[in-house]
Residue frames relative to the residue before (quaternion, step in Angstrom):
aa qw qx qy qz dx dy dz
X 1.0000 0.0000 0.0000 0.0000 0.00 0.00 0.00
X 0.2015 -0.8882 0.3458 0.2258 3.37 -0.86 0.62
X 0.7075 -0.5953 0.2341 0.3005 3.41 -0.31 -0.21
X 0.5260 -0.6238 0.3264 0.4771 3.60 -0.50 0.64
X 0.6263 0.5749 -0.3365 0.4049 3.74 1.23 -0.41
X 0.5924 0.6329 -0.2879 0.4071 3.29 1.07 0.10
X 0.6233 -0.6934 0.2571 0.2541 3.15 -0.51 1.24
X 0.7287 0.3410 -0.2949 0.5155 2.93 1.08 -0.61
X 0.3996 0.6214 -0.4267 0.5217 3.55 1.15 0.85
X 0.4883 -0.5633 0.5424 0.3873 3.63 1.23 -0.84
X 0.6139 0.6088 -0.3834 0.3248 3.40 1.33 0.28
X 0.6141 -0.4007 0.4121 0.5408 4.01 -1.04 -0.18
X 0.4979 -0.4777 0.5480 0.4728 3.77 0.60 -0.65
X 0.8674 -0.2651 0.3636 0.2124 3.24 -1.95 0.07
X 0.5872 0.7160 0.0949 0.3653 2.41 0.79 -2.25
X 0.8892 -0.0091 0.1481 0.4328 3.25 0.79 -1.19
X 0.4548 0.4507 -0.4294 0.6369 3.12 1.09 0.49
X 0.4097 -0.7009 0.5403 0.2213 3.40 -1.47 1.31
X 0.7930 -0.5480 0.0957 0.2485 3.48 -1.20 0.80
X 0.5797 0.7425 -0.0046 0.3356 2.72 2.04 -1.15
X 0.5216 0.5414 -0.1936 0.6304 2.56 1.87 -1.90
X 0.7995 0.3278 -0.3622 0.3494 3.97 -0.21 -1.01
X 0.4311 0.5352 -0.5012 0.5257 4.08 1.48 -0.22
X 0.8568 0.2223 -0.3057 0.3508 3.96 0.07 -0.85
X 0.6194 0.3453 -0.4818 0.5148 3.75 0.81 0.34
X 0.9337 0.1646 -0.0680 0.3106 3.93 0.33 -0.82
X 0.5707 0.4031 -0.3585 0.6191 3.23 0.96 1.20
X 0.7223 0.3414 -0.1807 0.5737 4.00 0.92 -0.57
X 0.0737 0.6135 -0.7464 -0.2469 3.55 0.82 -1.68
X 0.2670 -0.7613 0.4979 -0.3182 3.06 -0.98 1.63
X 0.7595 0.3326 -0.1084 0.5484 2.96 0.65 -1.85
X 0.3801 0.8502 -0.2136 0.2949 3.49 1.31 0.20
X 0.7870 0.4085 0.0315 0.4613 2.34 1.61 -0.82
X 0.3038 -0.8697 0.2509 0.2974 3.23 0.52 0.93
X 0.6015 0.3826 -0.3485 0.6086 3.91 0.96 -0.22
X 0.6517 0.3324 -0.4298 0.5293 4.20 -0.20 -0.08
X 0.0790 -0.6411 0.7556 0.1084 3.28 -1.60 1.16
X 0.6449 -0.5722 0.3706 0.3453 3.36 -1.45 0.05
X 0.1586 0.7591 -0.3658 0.5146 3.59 1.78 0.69
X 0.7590 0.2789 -0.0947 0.5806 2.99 -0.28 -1.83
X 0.7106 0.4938 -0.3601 0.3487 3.76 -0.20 -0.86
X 0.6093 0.5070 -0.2752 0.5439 3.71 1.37 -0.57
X 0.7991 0.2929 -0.2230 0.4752 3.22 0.66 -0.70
X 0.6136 0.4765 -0.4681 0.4212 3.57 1.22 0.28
X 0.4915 0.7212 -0.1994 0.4457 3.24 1.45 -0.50
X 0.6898 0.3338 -0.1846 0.6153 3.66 0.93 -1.32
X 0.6654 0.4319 -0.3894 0.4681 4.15 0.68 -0.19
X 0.5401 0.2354 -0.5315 0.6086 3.95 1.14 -0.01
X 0.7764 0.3542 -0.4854 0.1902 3.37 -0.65 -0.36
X 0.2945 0.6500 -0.4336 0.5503 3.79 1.73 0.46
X 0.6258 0.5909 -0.1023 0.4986 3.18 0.59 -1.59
X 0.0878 -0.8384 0.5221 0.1297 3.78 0.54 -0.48
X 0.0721 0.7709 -0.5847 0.2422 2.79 0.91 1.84
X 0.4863 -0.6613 0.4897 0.2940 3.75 -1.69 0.62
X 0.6720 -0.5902 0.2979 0.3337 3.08 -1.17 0.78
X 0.5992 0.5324 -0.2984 0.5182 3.65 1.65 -0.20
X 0.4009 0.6649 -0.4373 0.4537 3.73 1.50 -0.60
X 0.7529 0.3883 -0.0787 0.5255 3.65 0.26 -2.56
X 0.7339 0.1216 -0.5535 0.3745 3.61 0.10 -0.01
X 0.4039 0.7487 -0.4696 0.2362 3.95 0.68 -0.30
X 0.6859 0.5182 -0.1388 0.4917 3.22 1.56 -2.03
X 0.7457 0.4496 -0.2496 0.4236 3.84 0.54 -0.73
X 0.8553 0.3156 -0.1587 0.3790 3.12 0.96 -0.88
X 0.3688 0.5068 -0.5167 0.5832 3.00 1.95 1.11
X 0.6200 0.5392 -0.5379 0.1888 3.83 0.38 -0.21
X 0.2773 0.7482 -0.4715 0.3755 3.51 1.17 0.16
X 0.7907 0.3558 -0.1192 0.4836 3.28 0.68 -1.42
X 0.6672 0.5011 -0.3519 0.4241 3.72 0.95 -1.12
X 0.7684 0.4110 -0.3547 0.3389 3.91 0.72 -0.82
């Protein structure tokens, strides 16, 4: 399956979309949510990984906000 980045999704490609952007639309759905912009979600994101959180910590935390909002 491919991804909303993907051109033939109407995305920039792969290629070109920064990493972040394709963690908060296609790996989390994010944009789901109606009170988290992709702002906040960049900058909570770039303070665990400061934080030297594990990659099981940041996906544990985001993909519980489904449930927490």
């Amino acid at each position: 399956m491919k991804c909303y980045c993907d051109i033939s999704h109407g995305g920039d490609g792969k290629m070109n979309t920064p990493y972040t952007y394709h963690l908060y639309i296609c790996e989390f759905y994010l944009d789901e949510l109606e009170d988290y912009s992709y702002e906040e979600f960049k900058r909570d994101y770039e303070k665990m990984e400061e934080e030297k959180k594990s990659a099981d910590e940041i996906f544990d935390h985001f993909a519980g906000m489904h449930t927490q909002k």
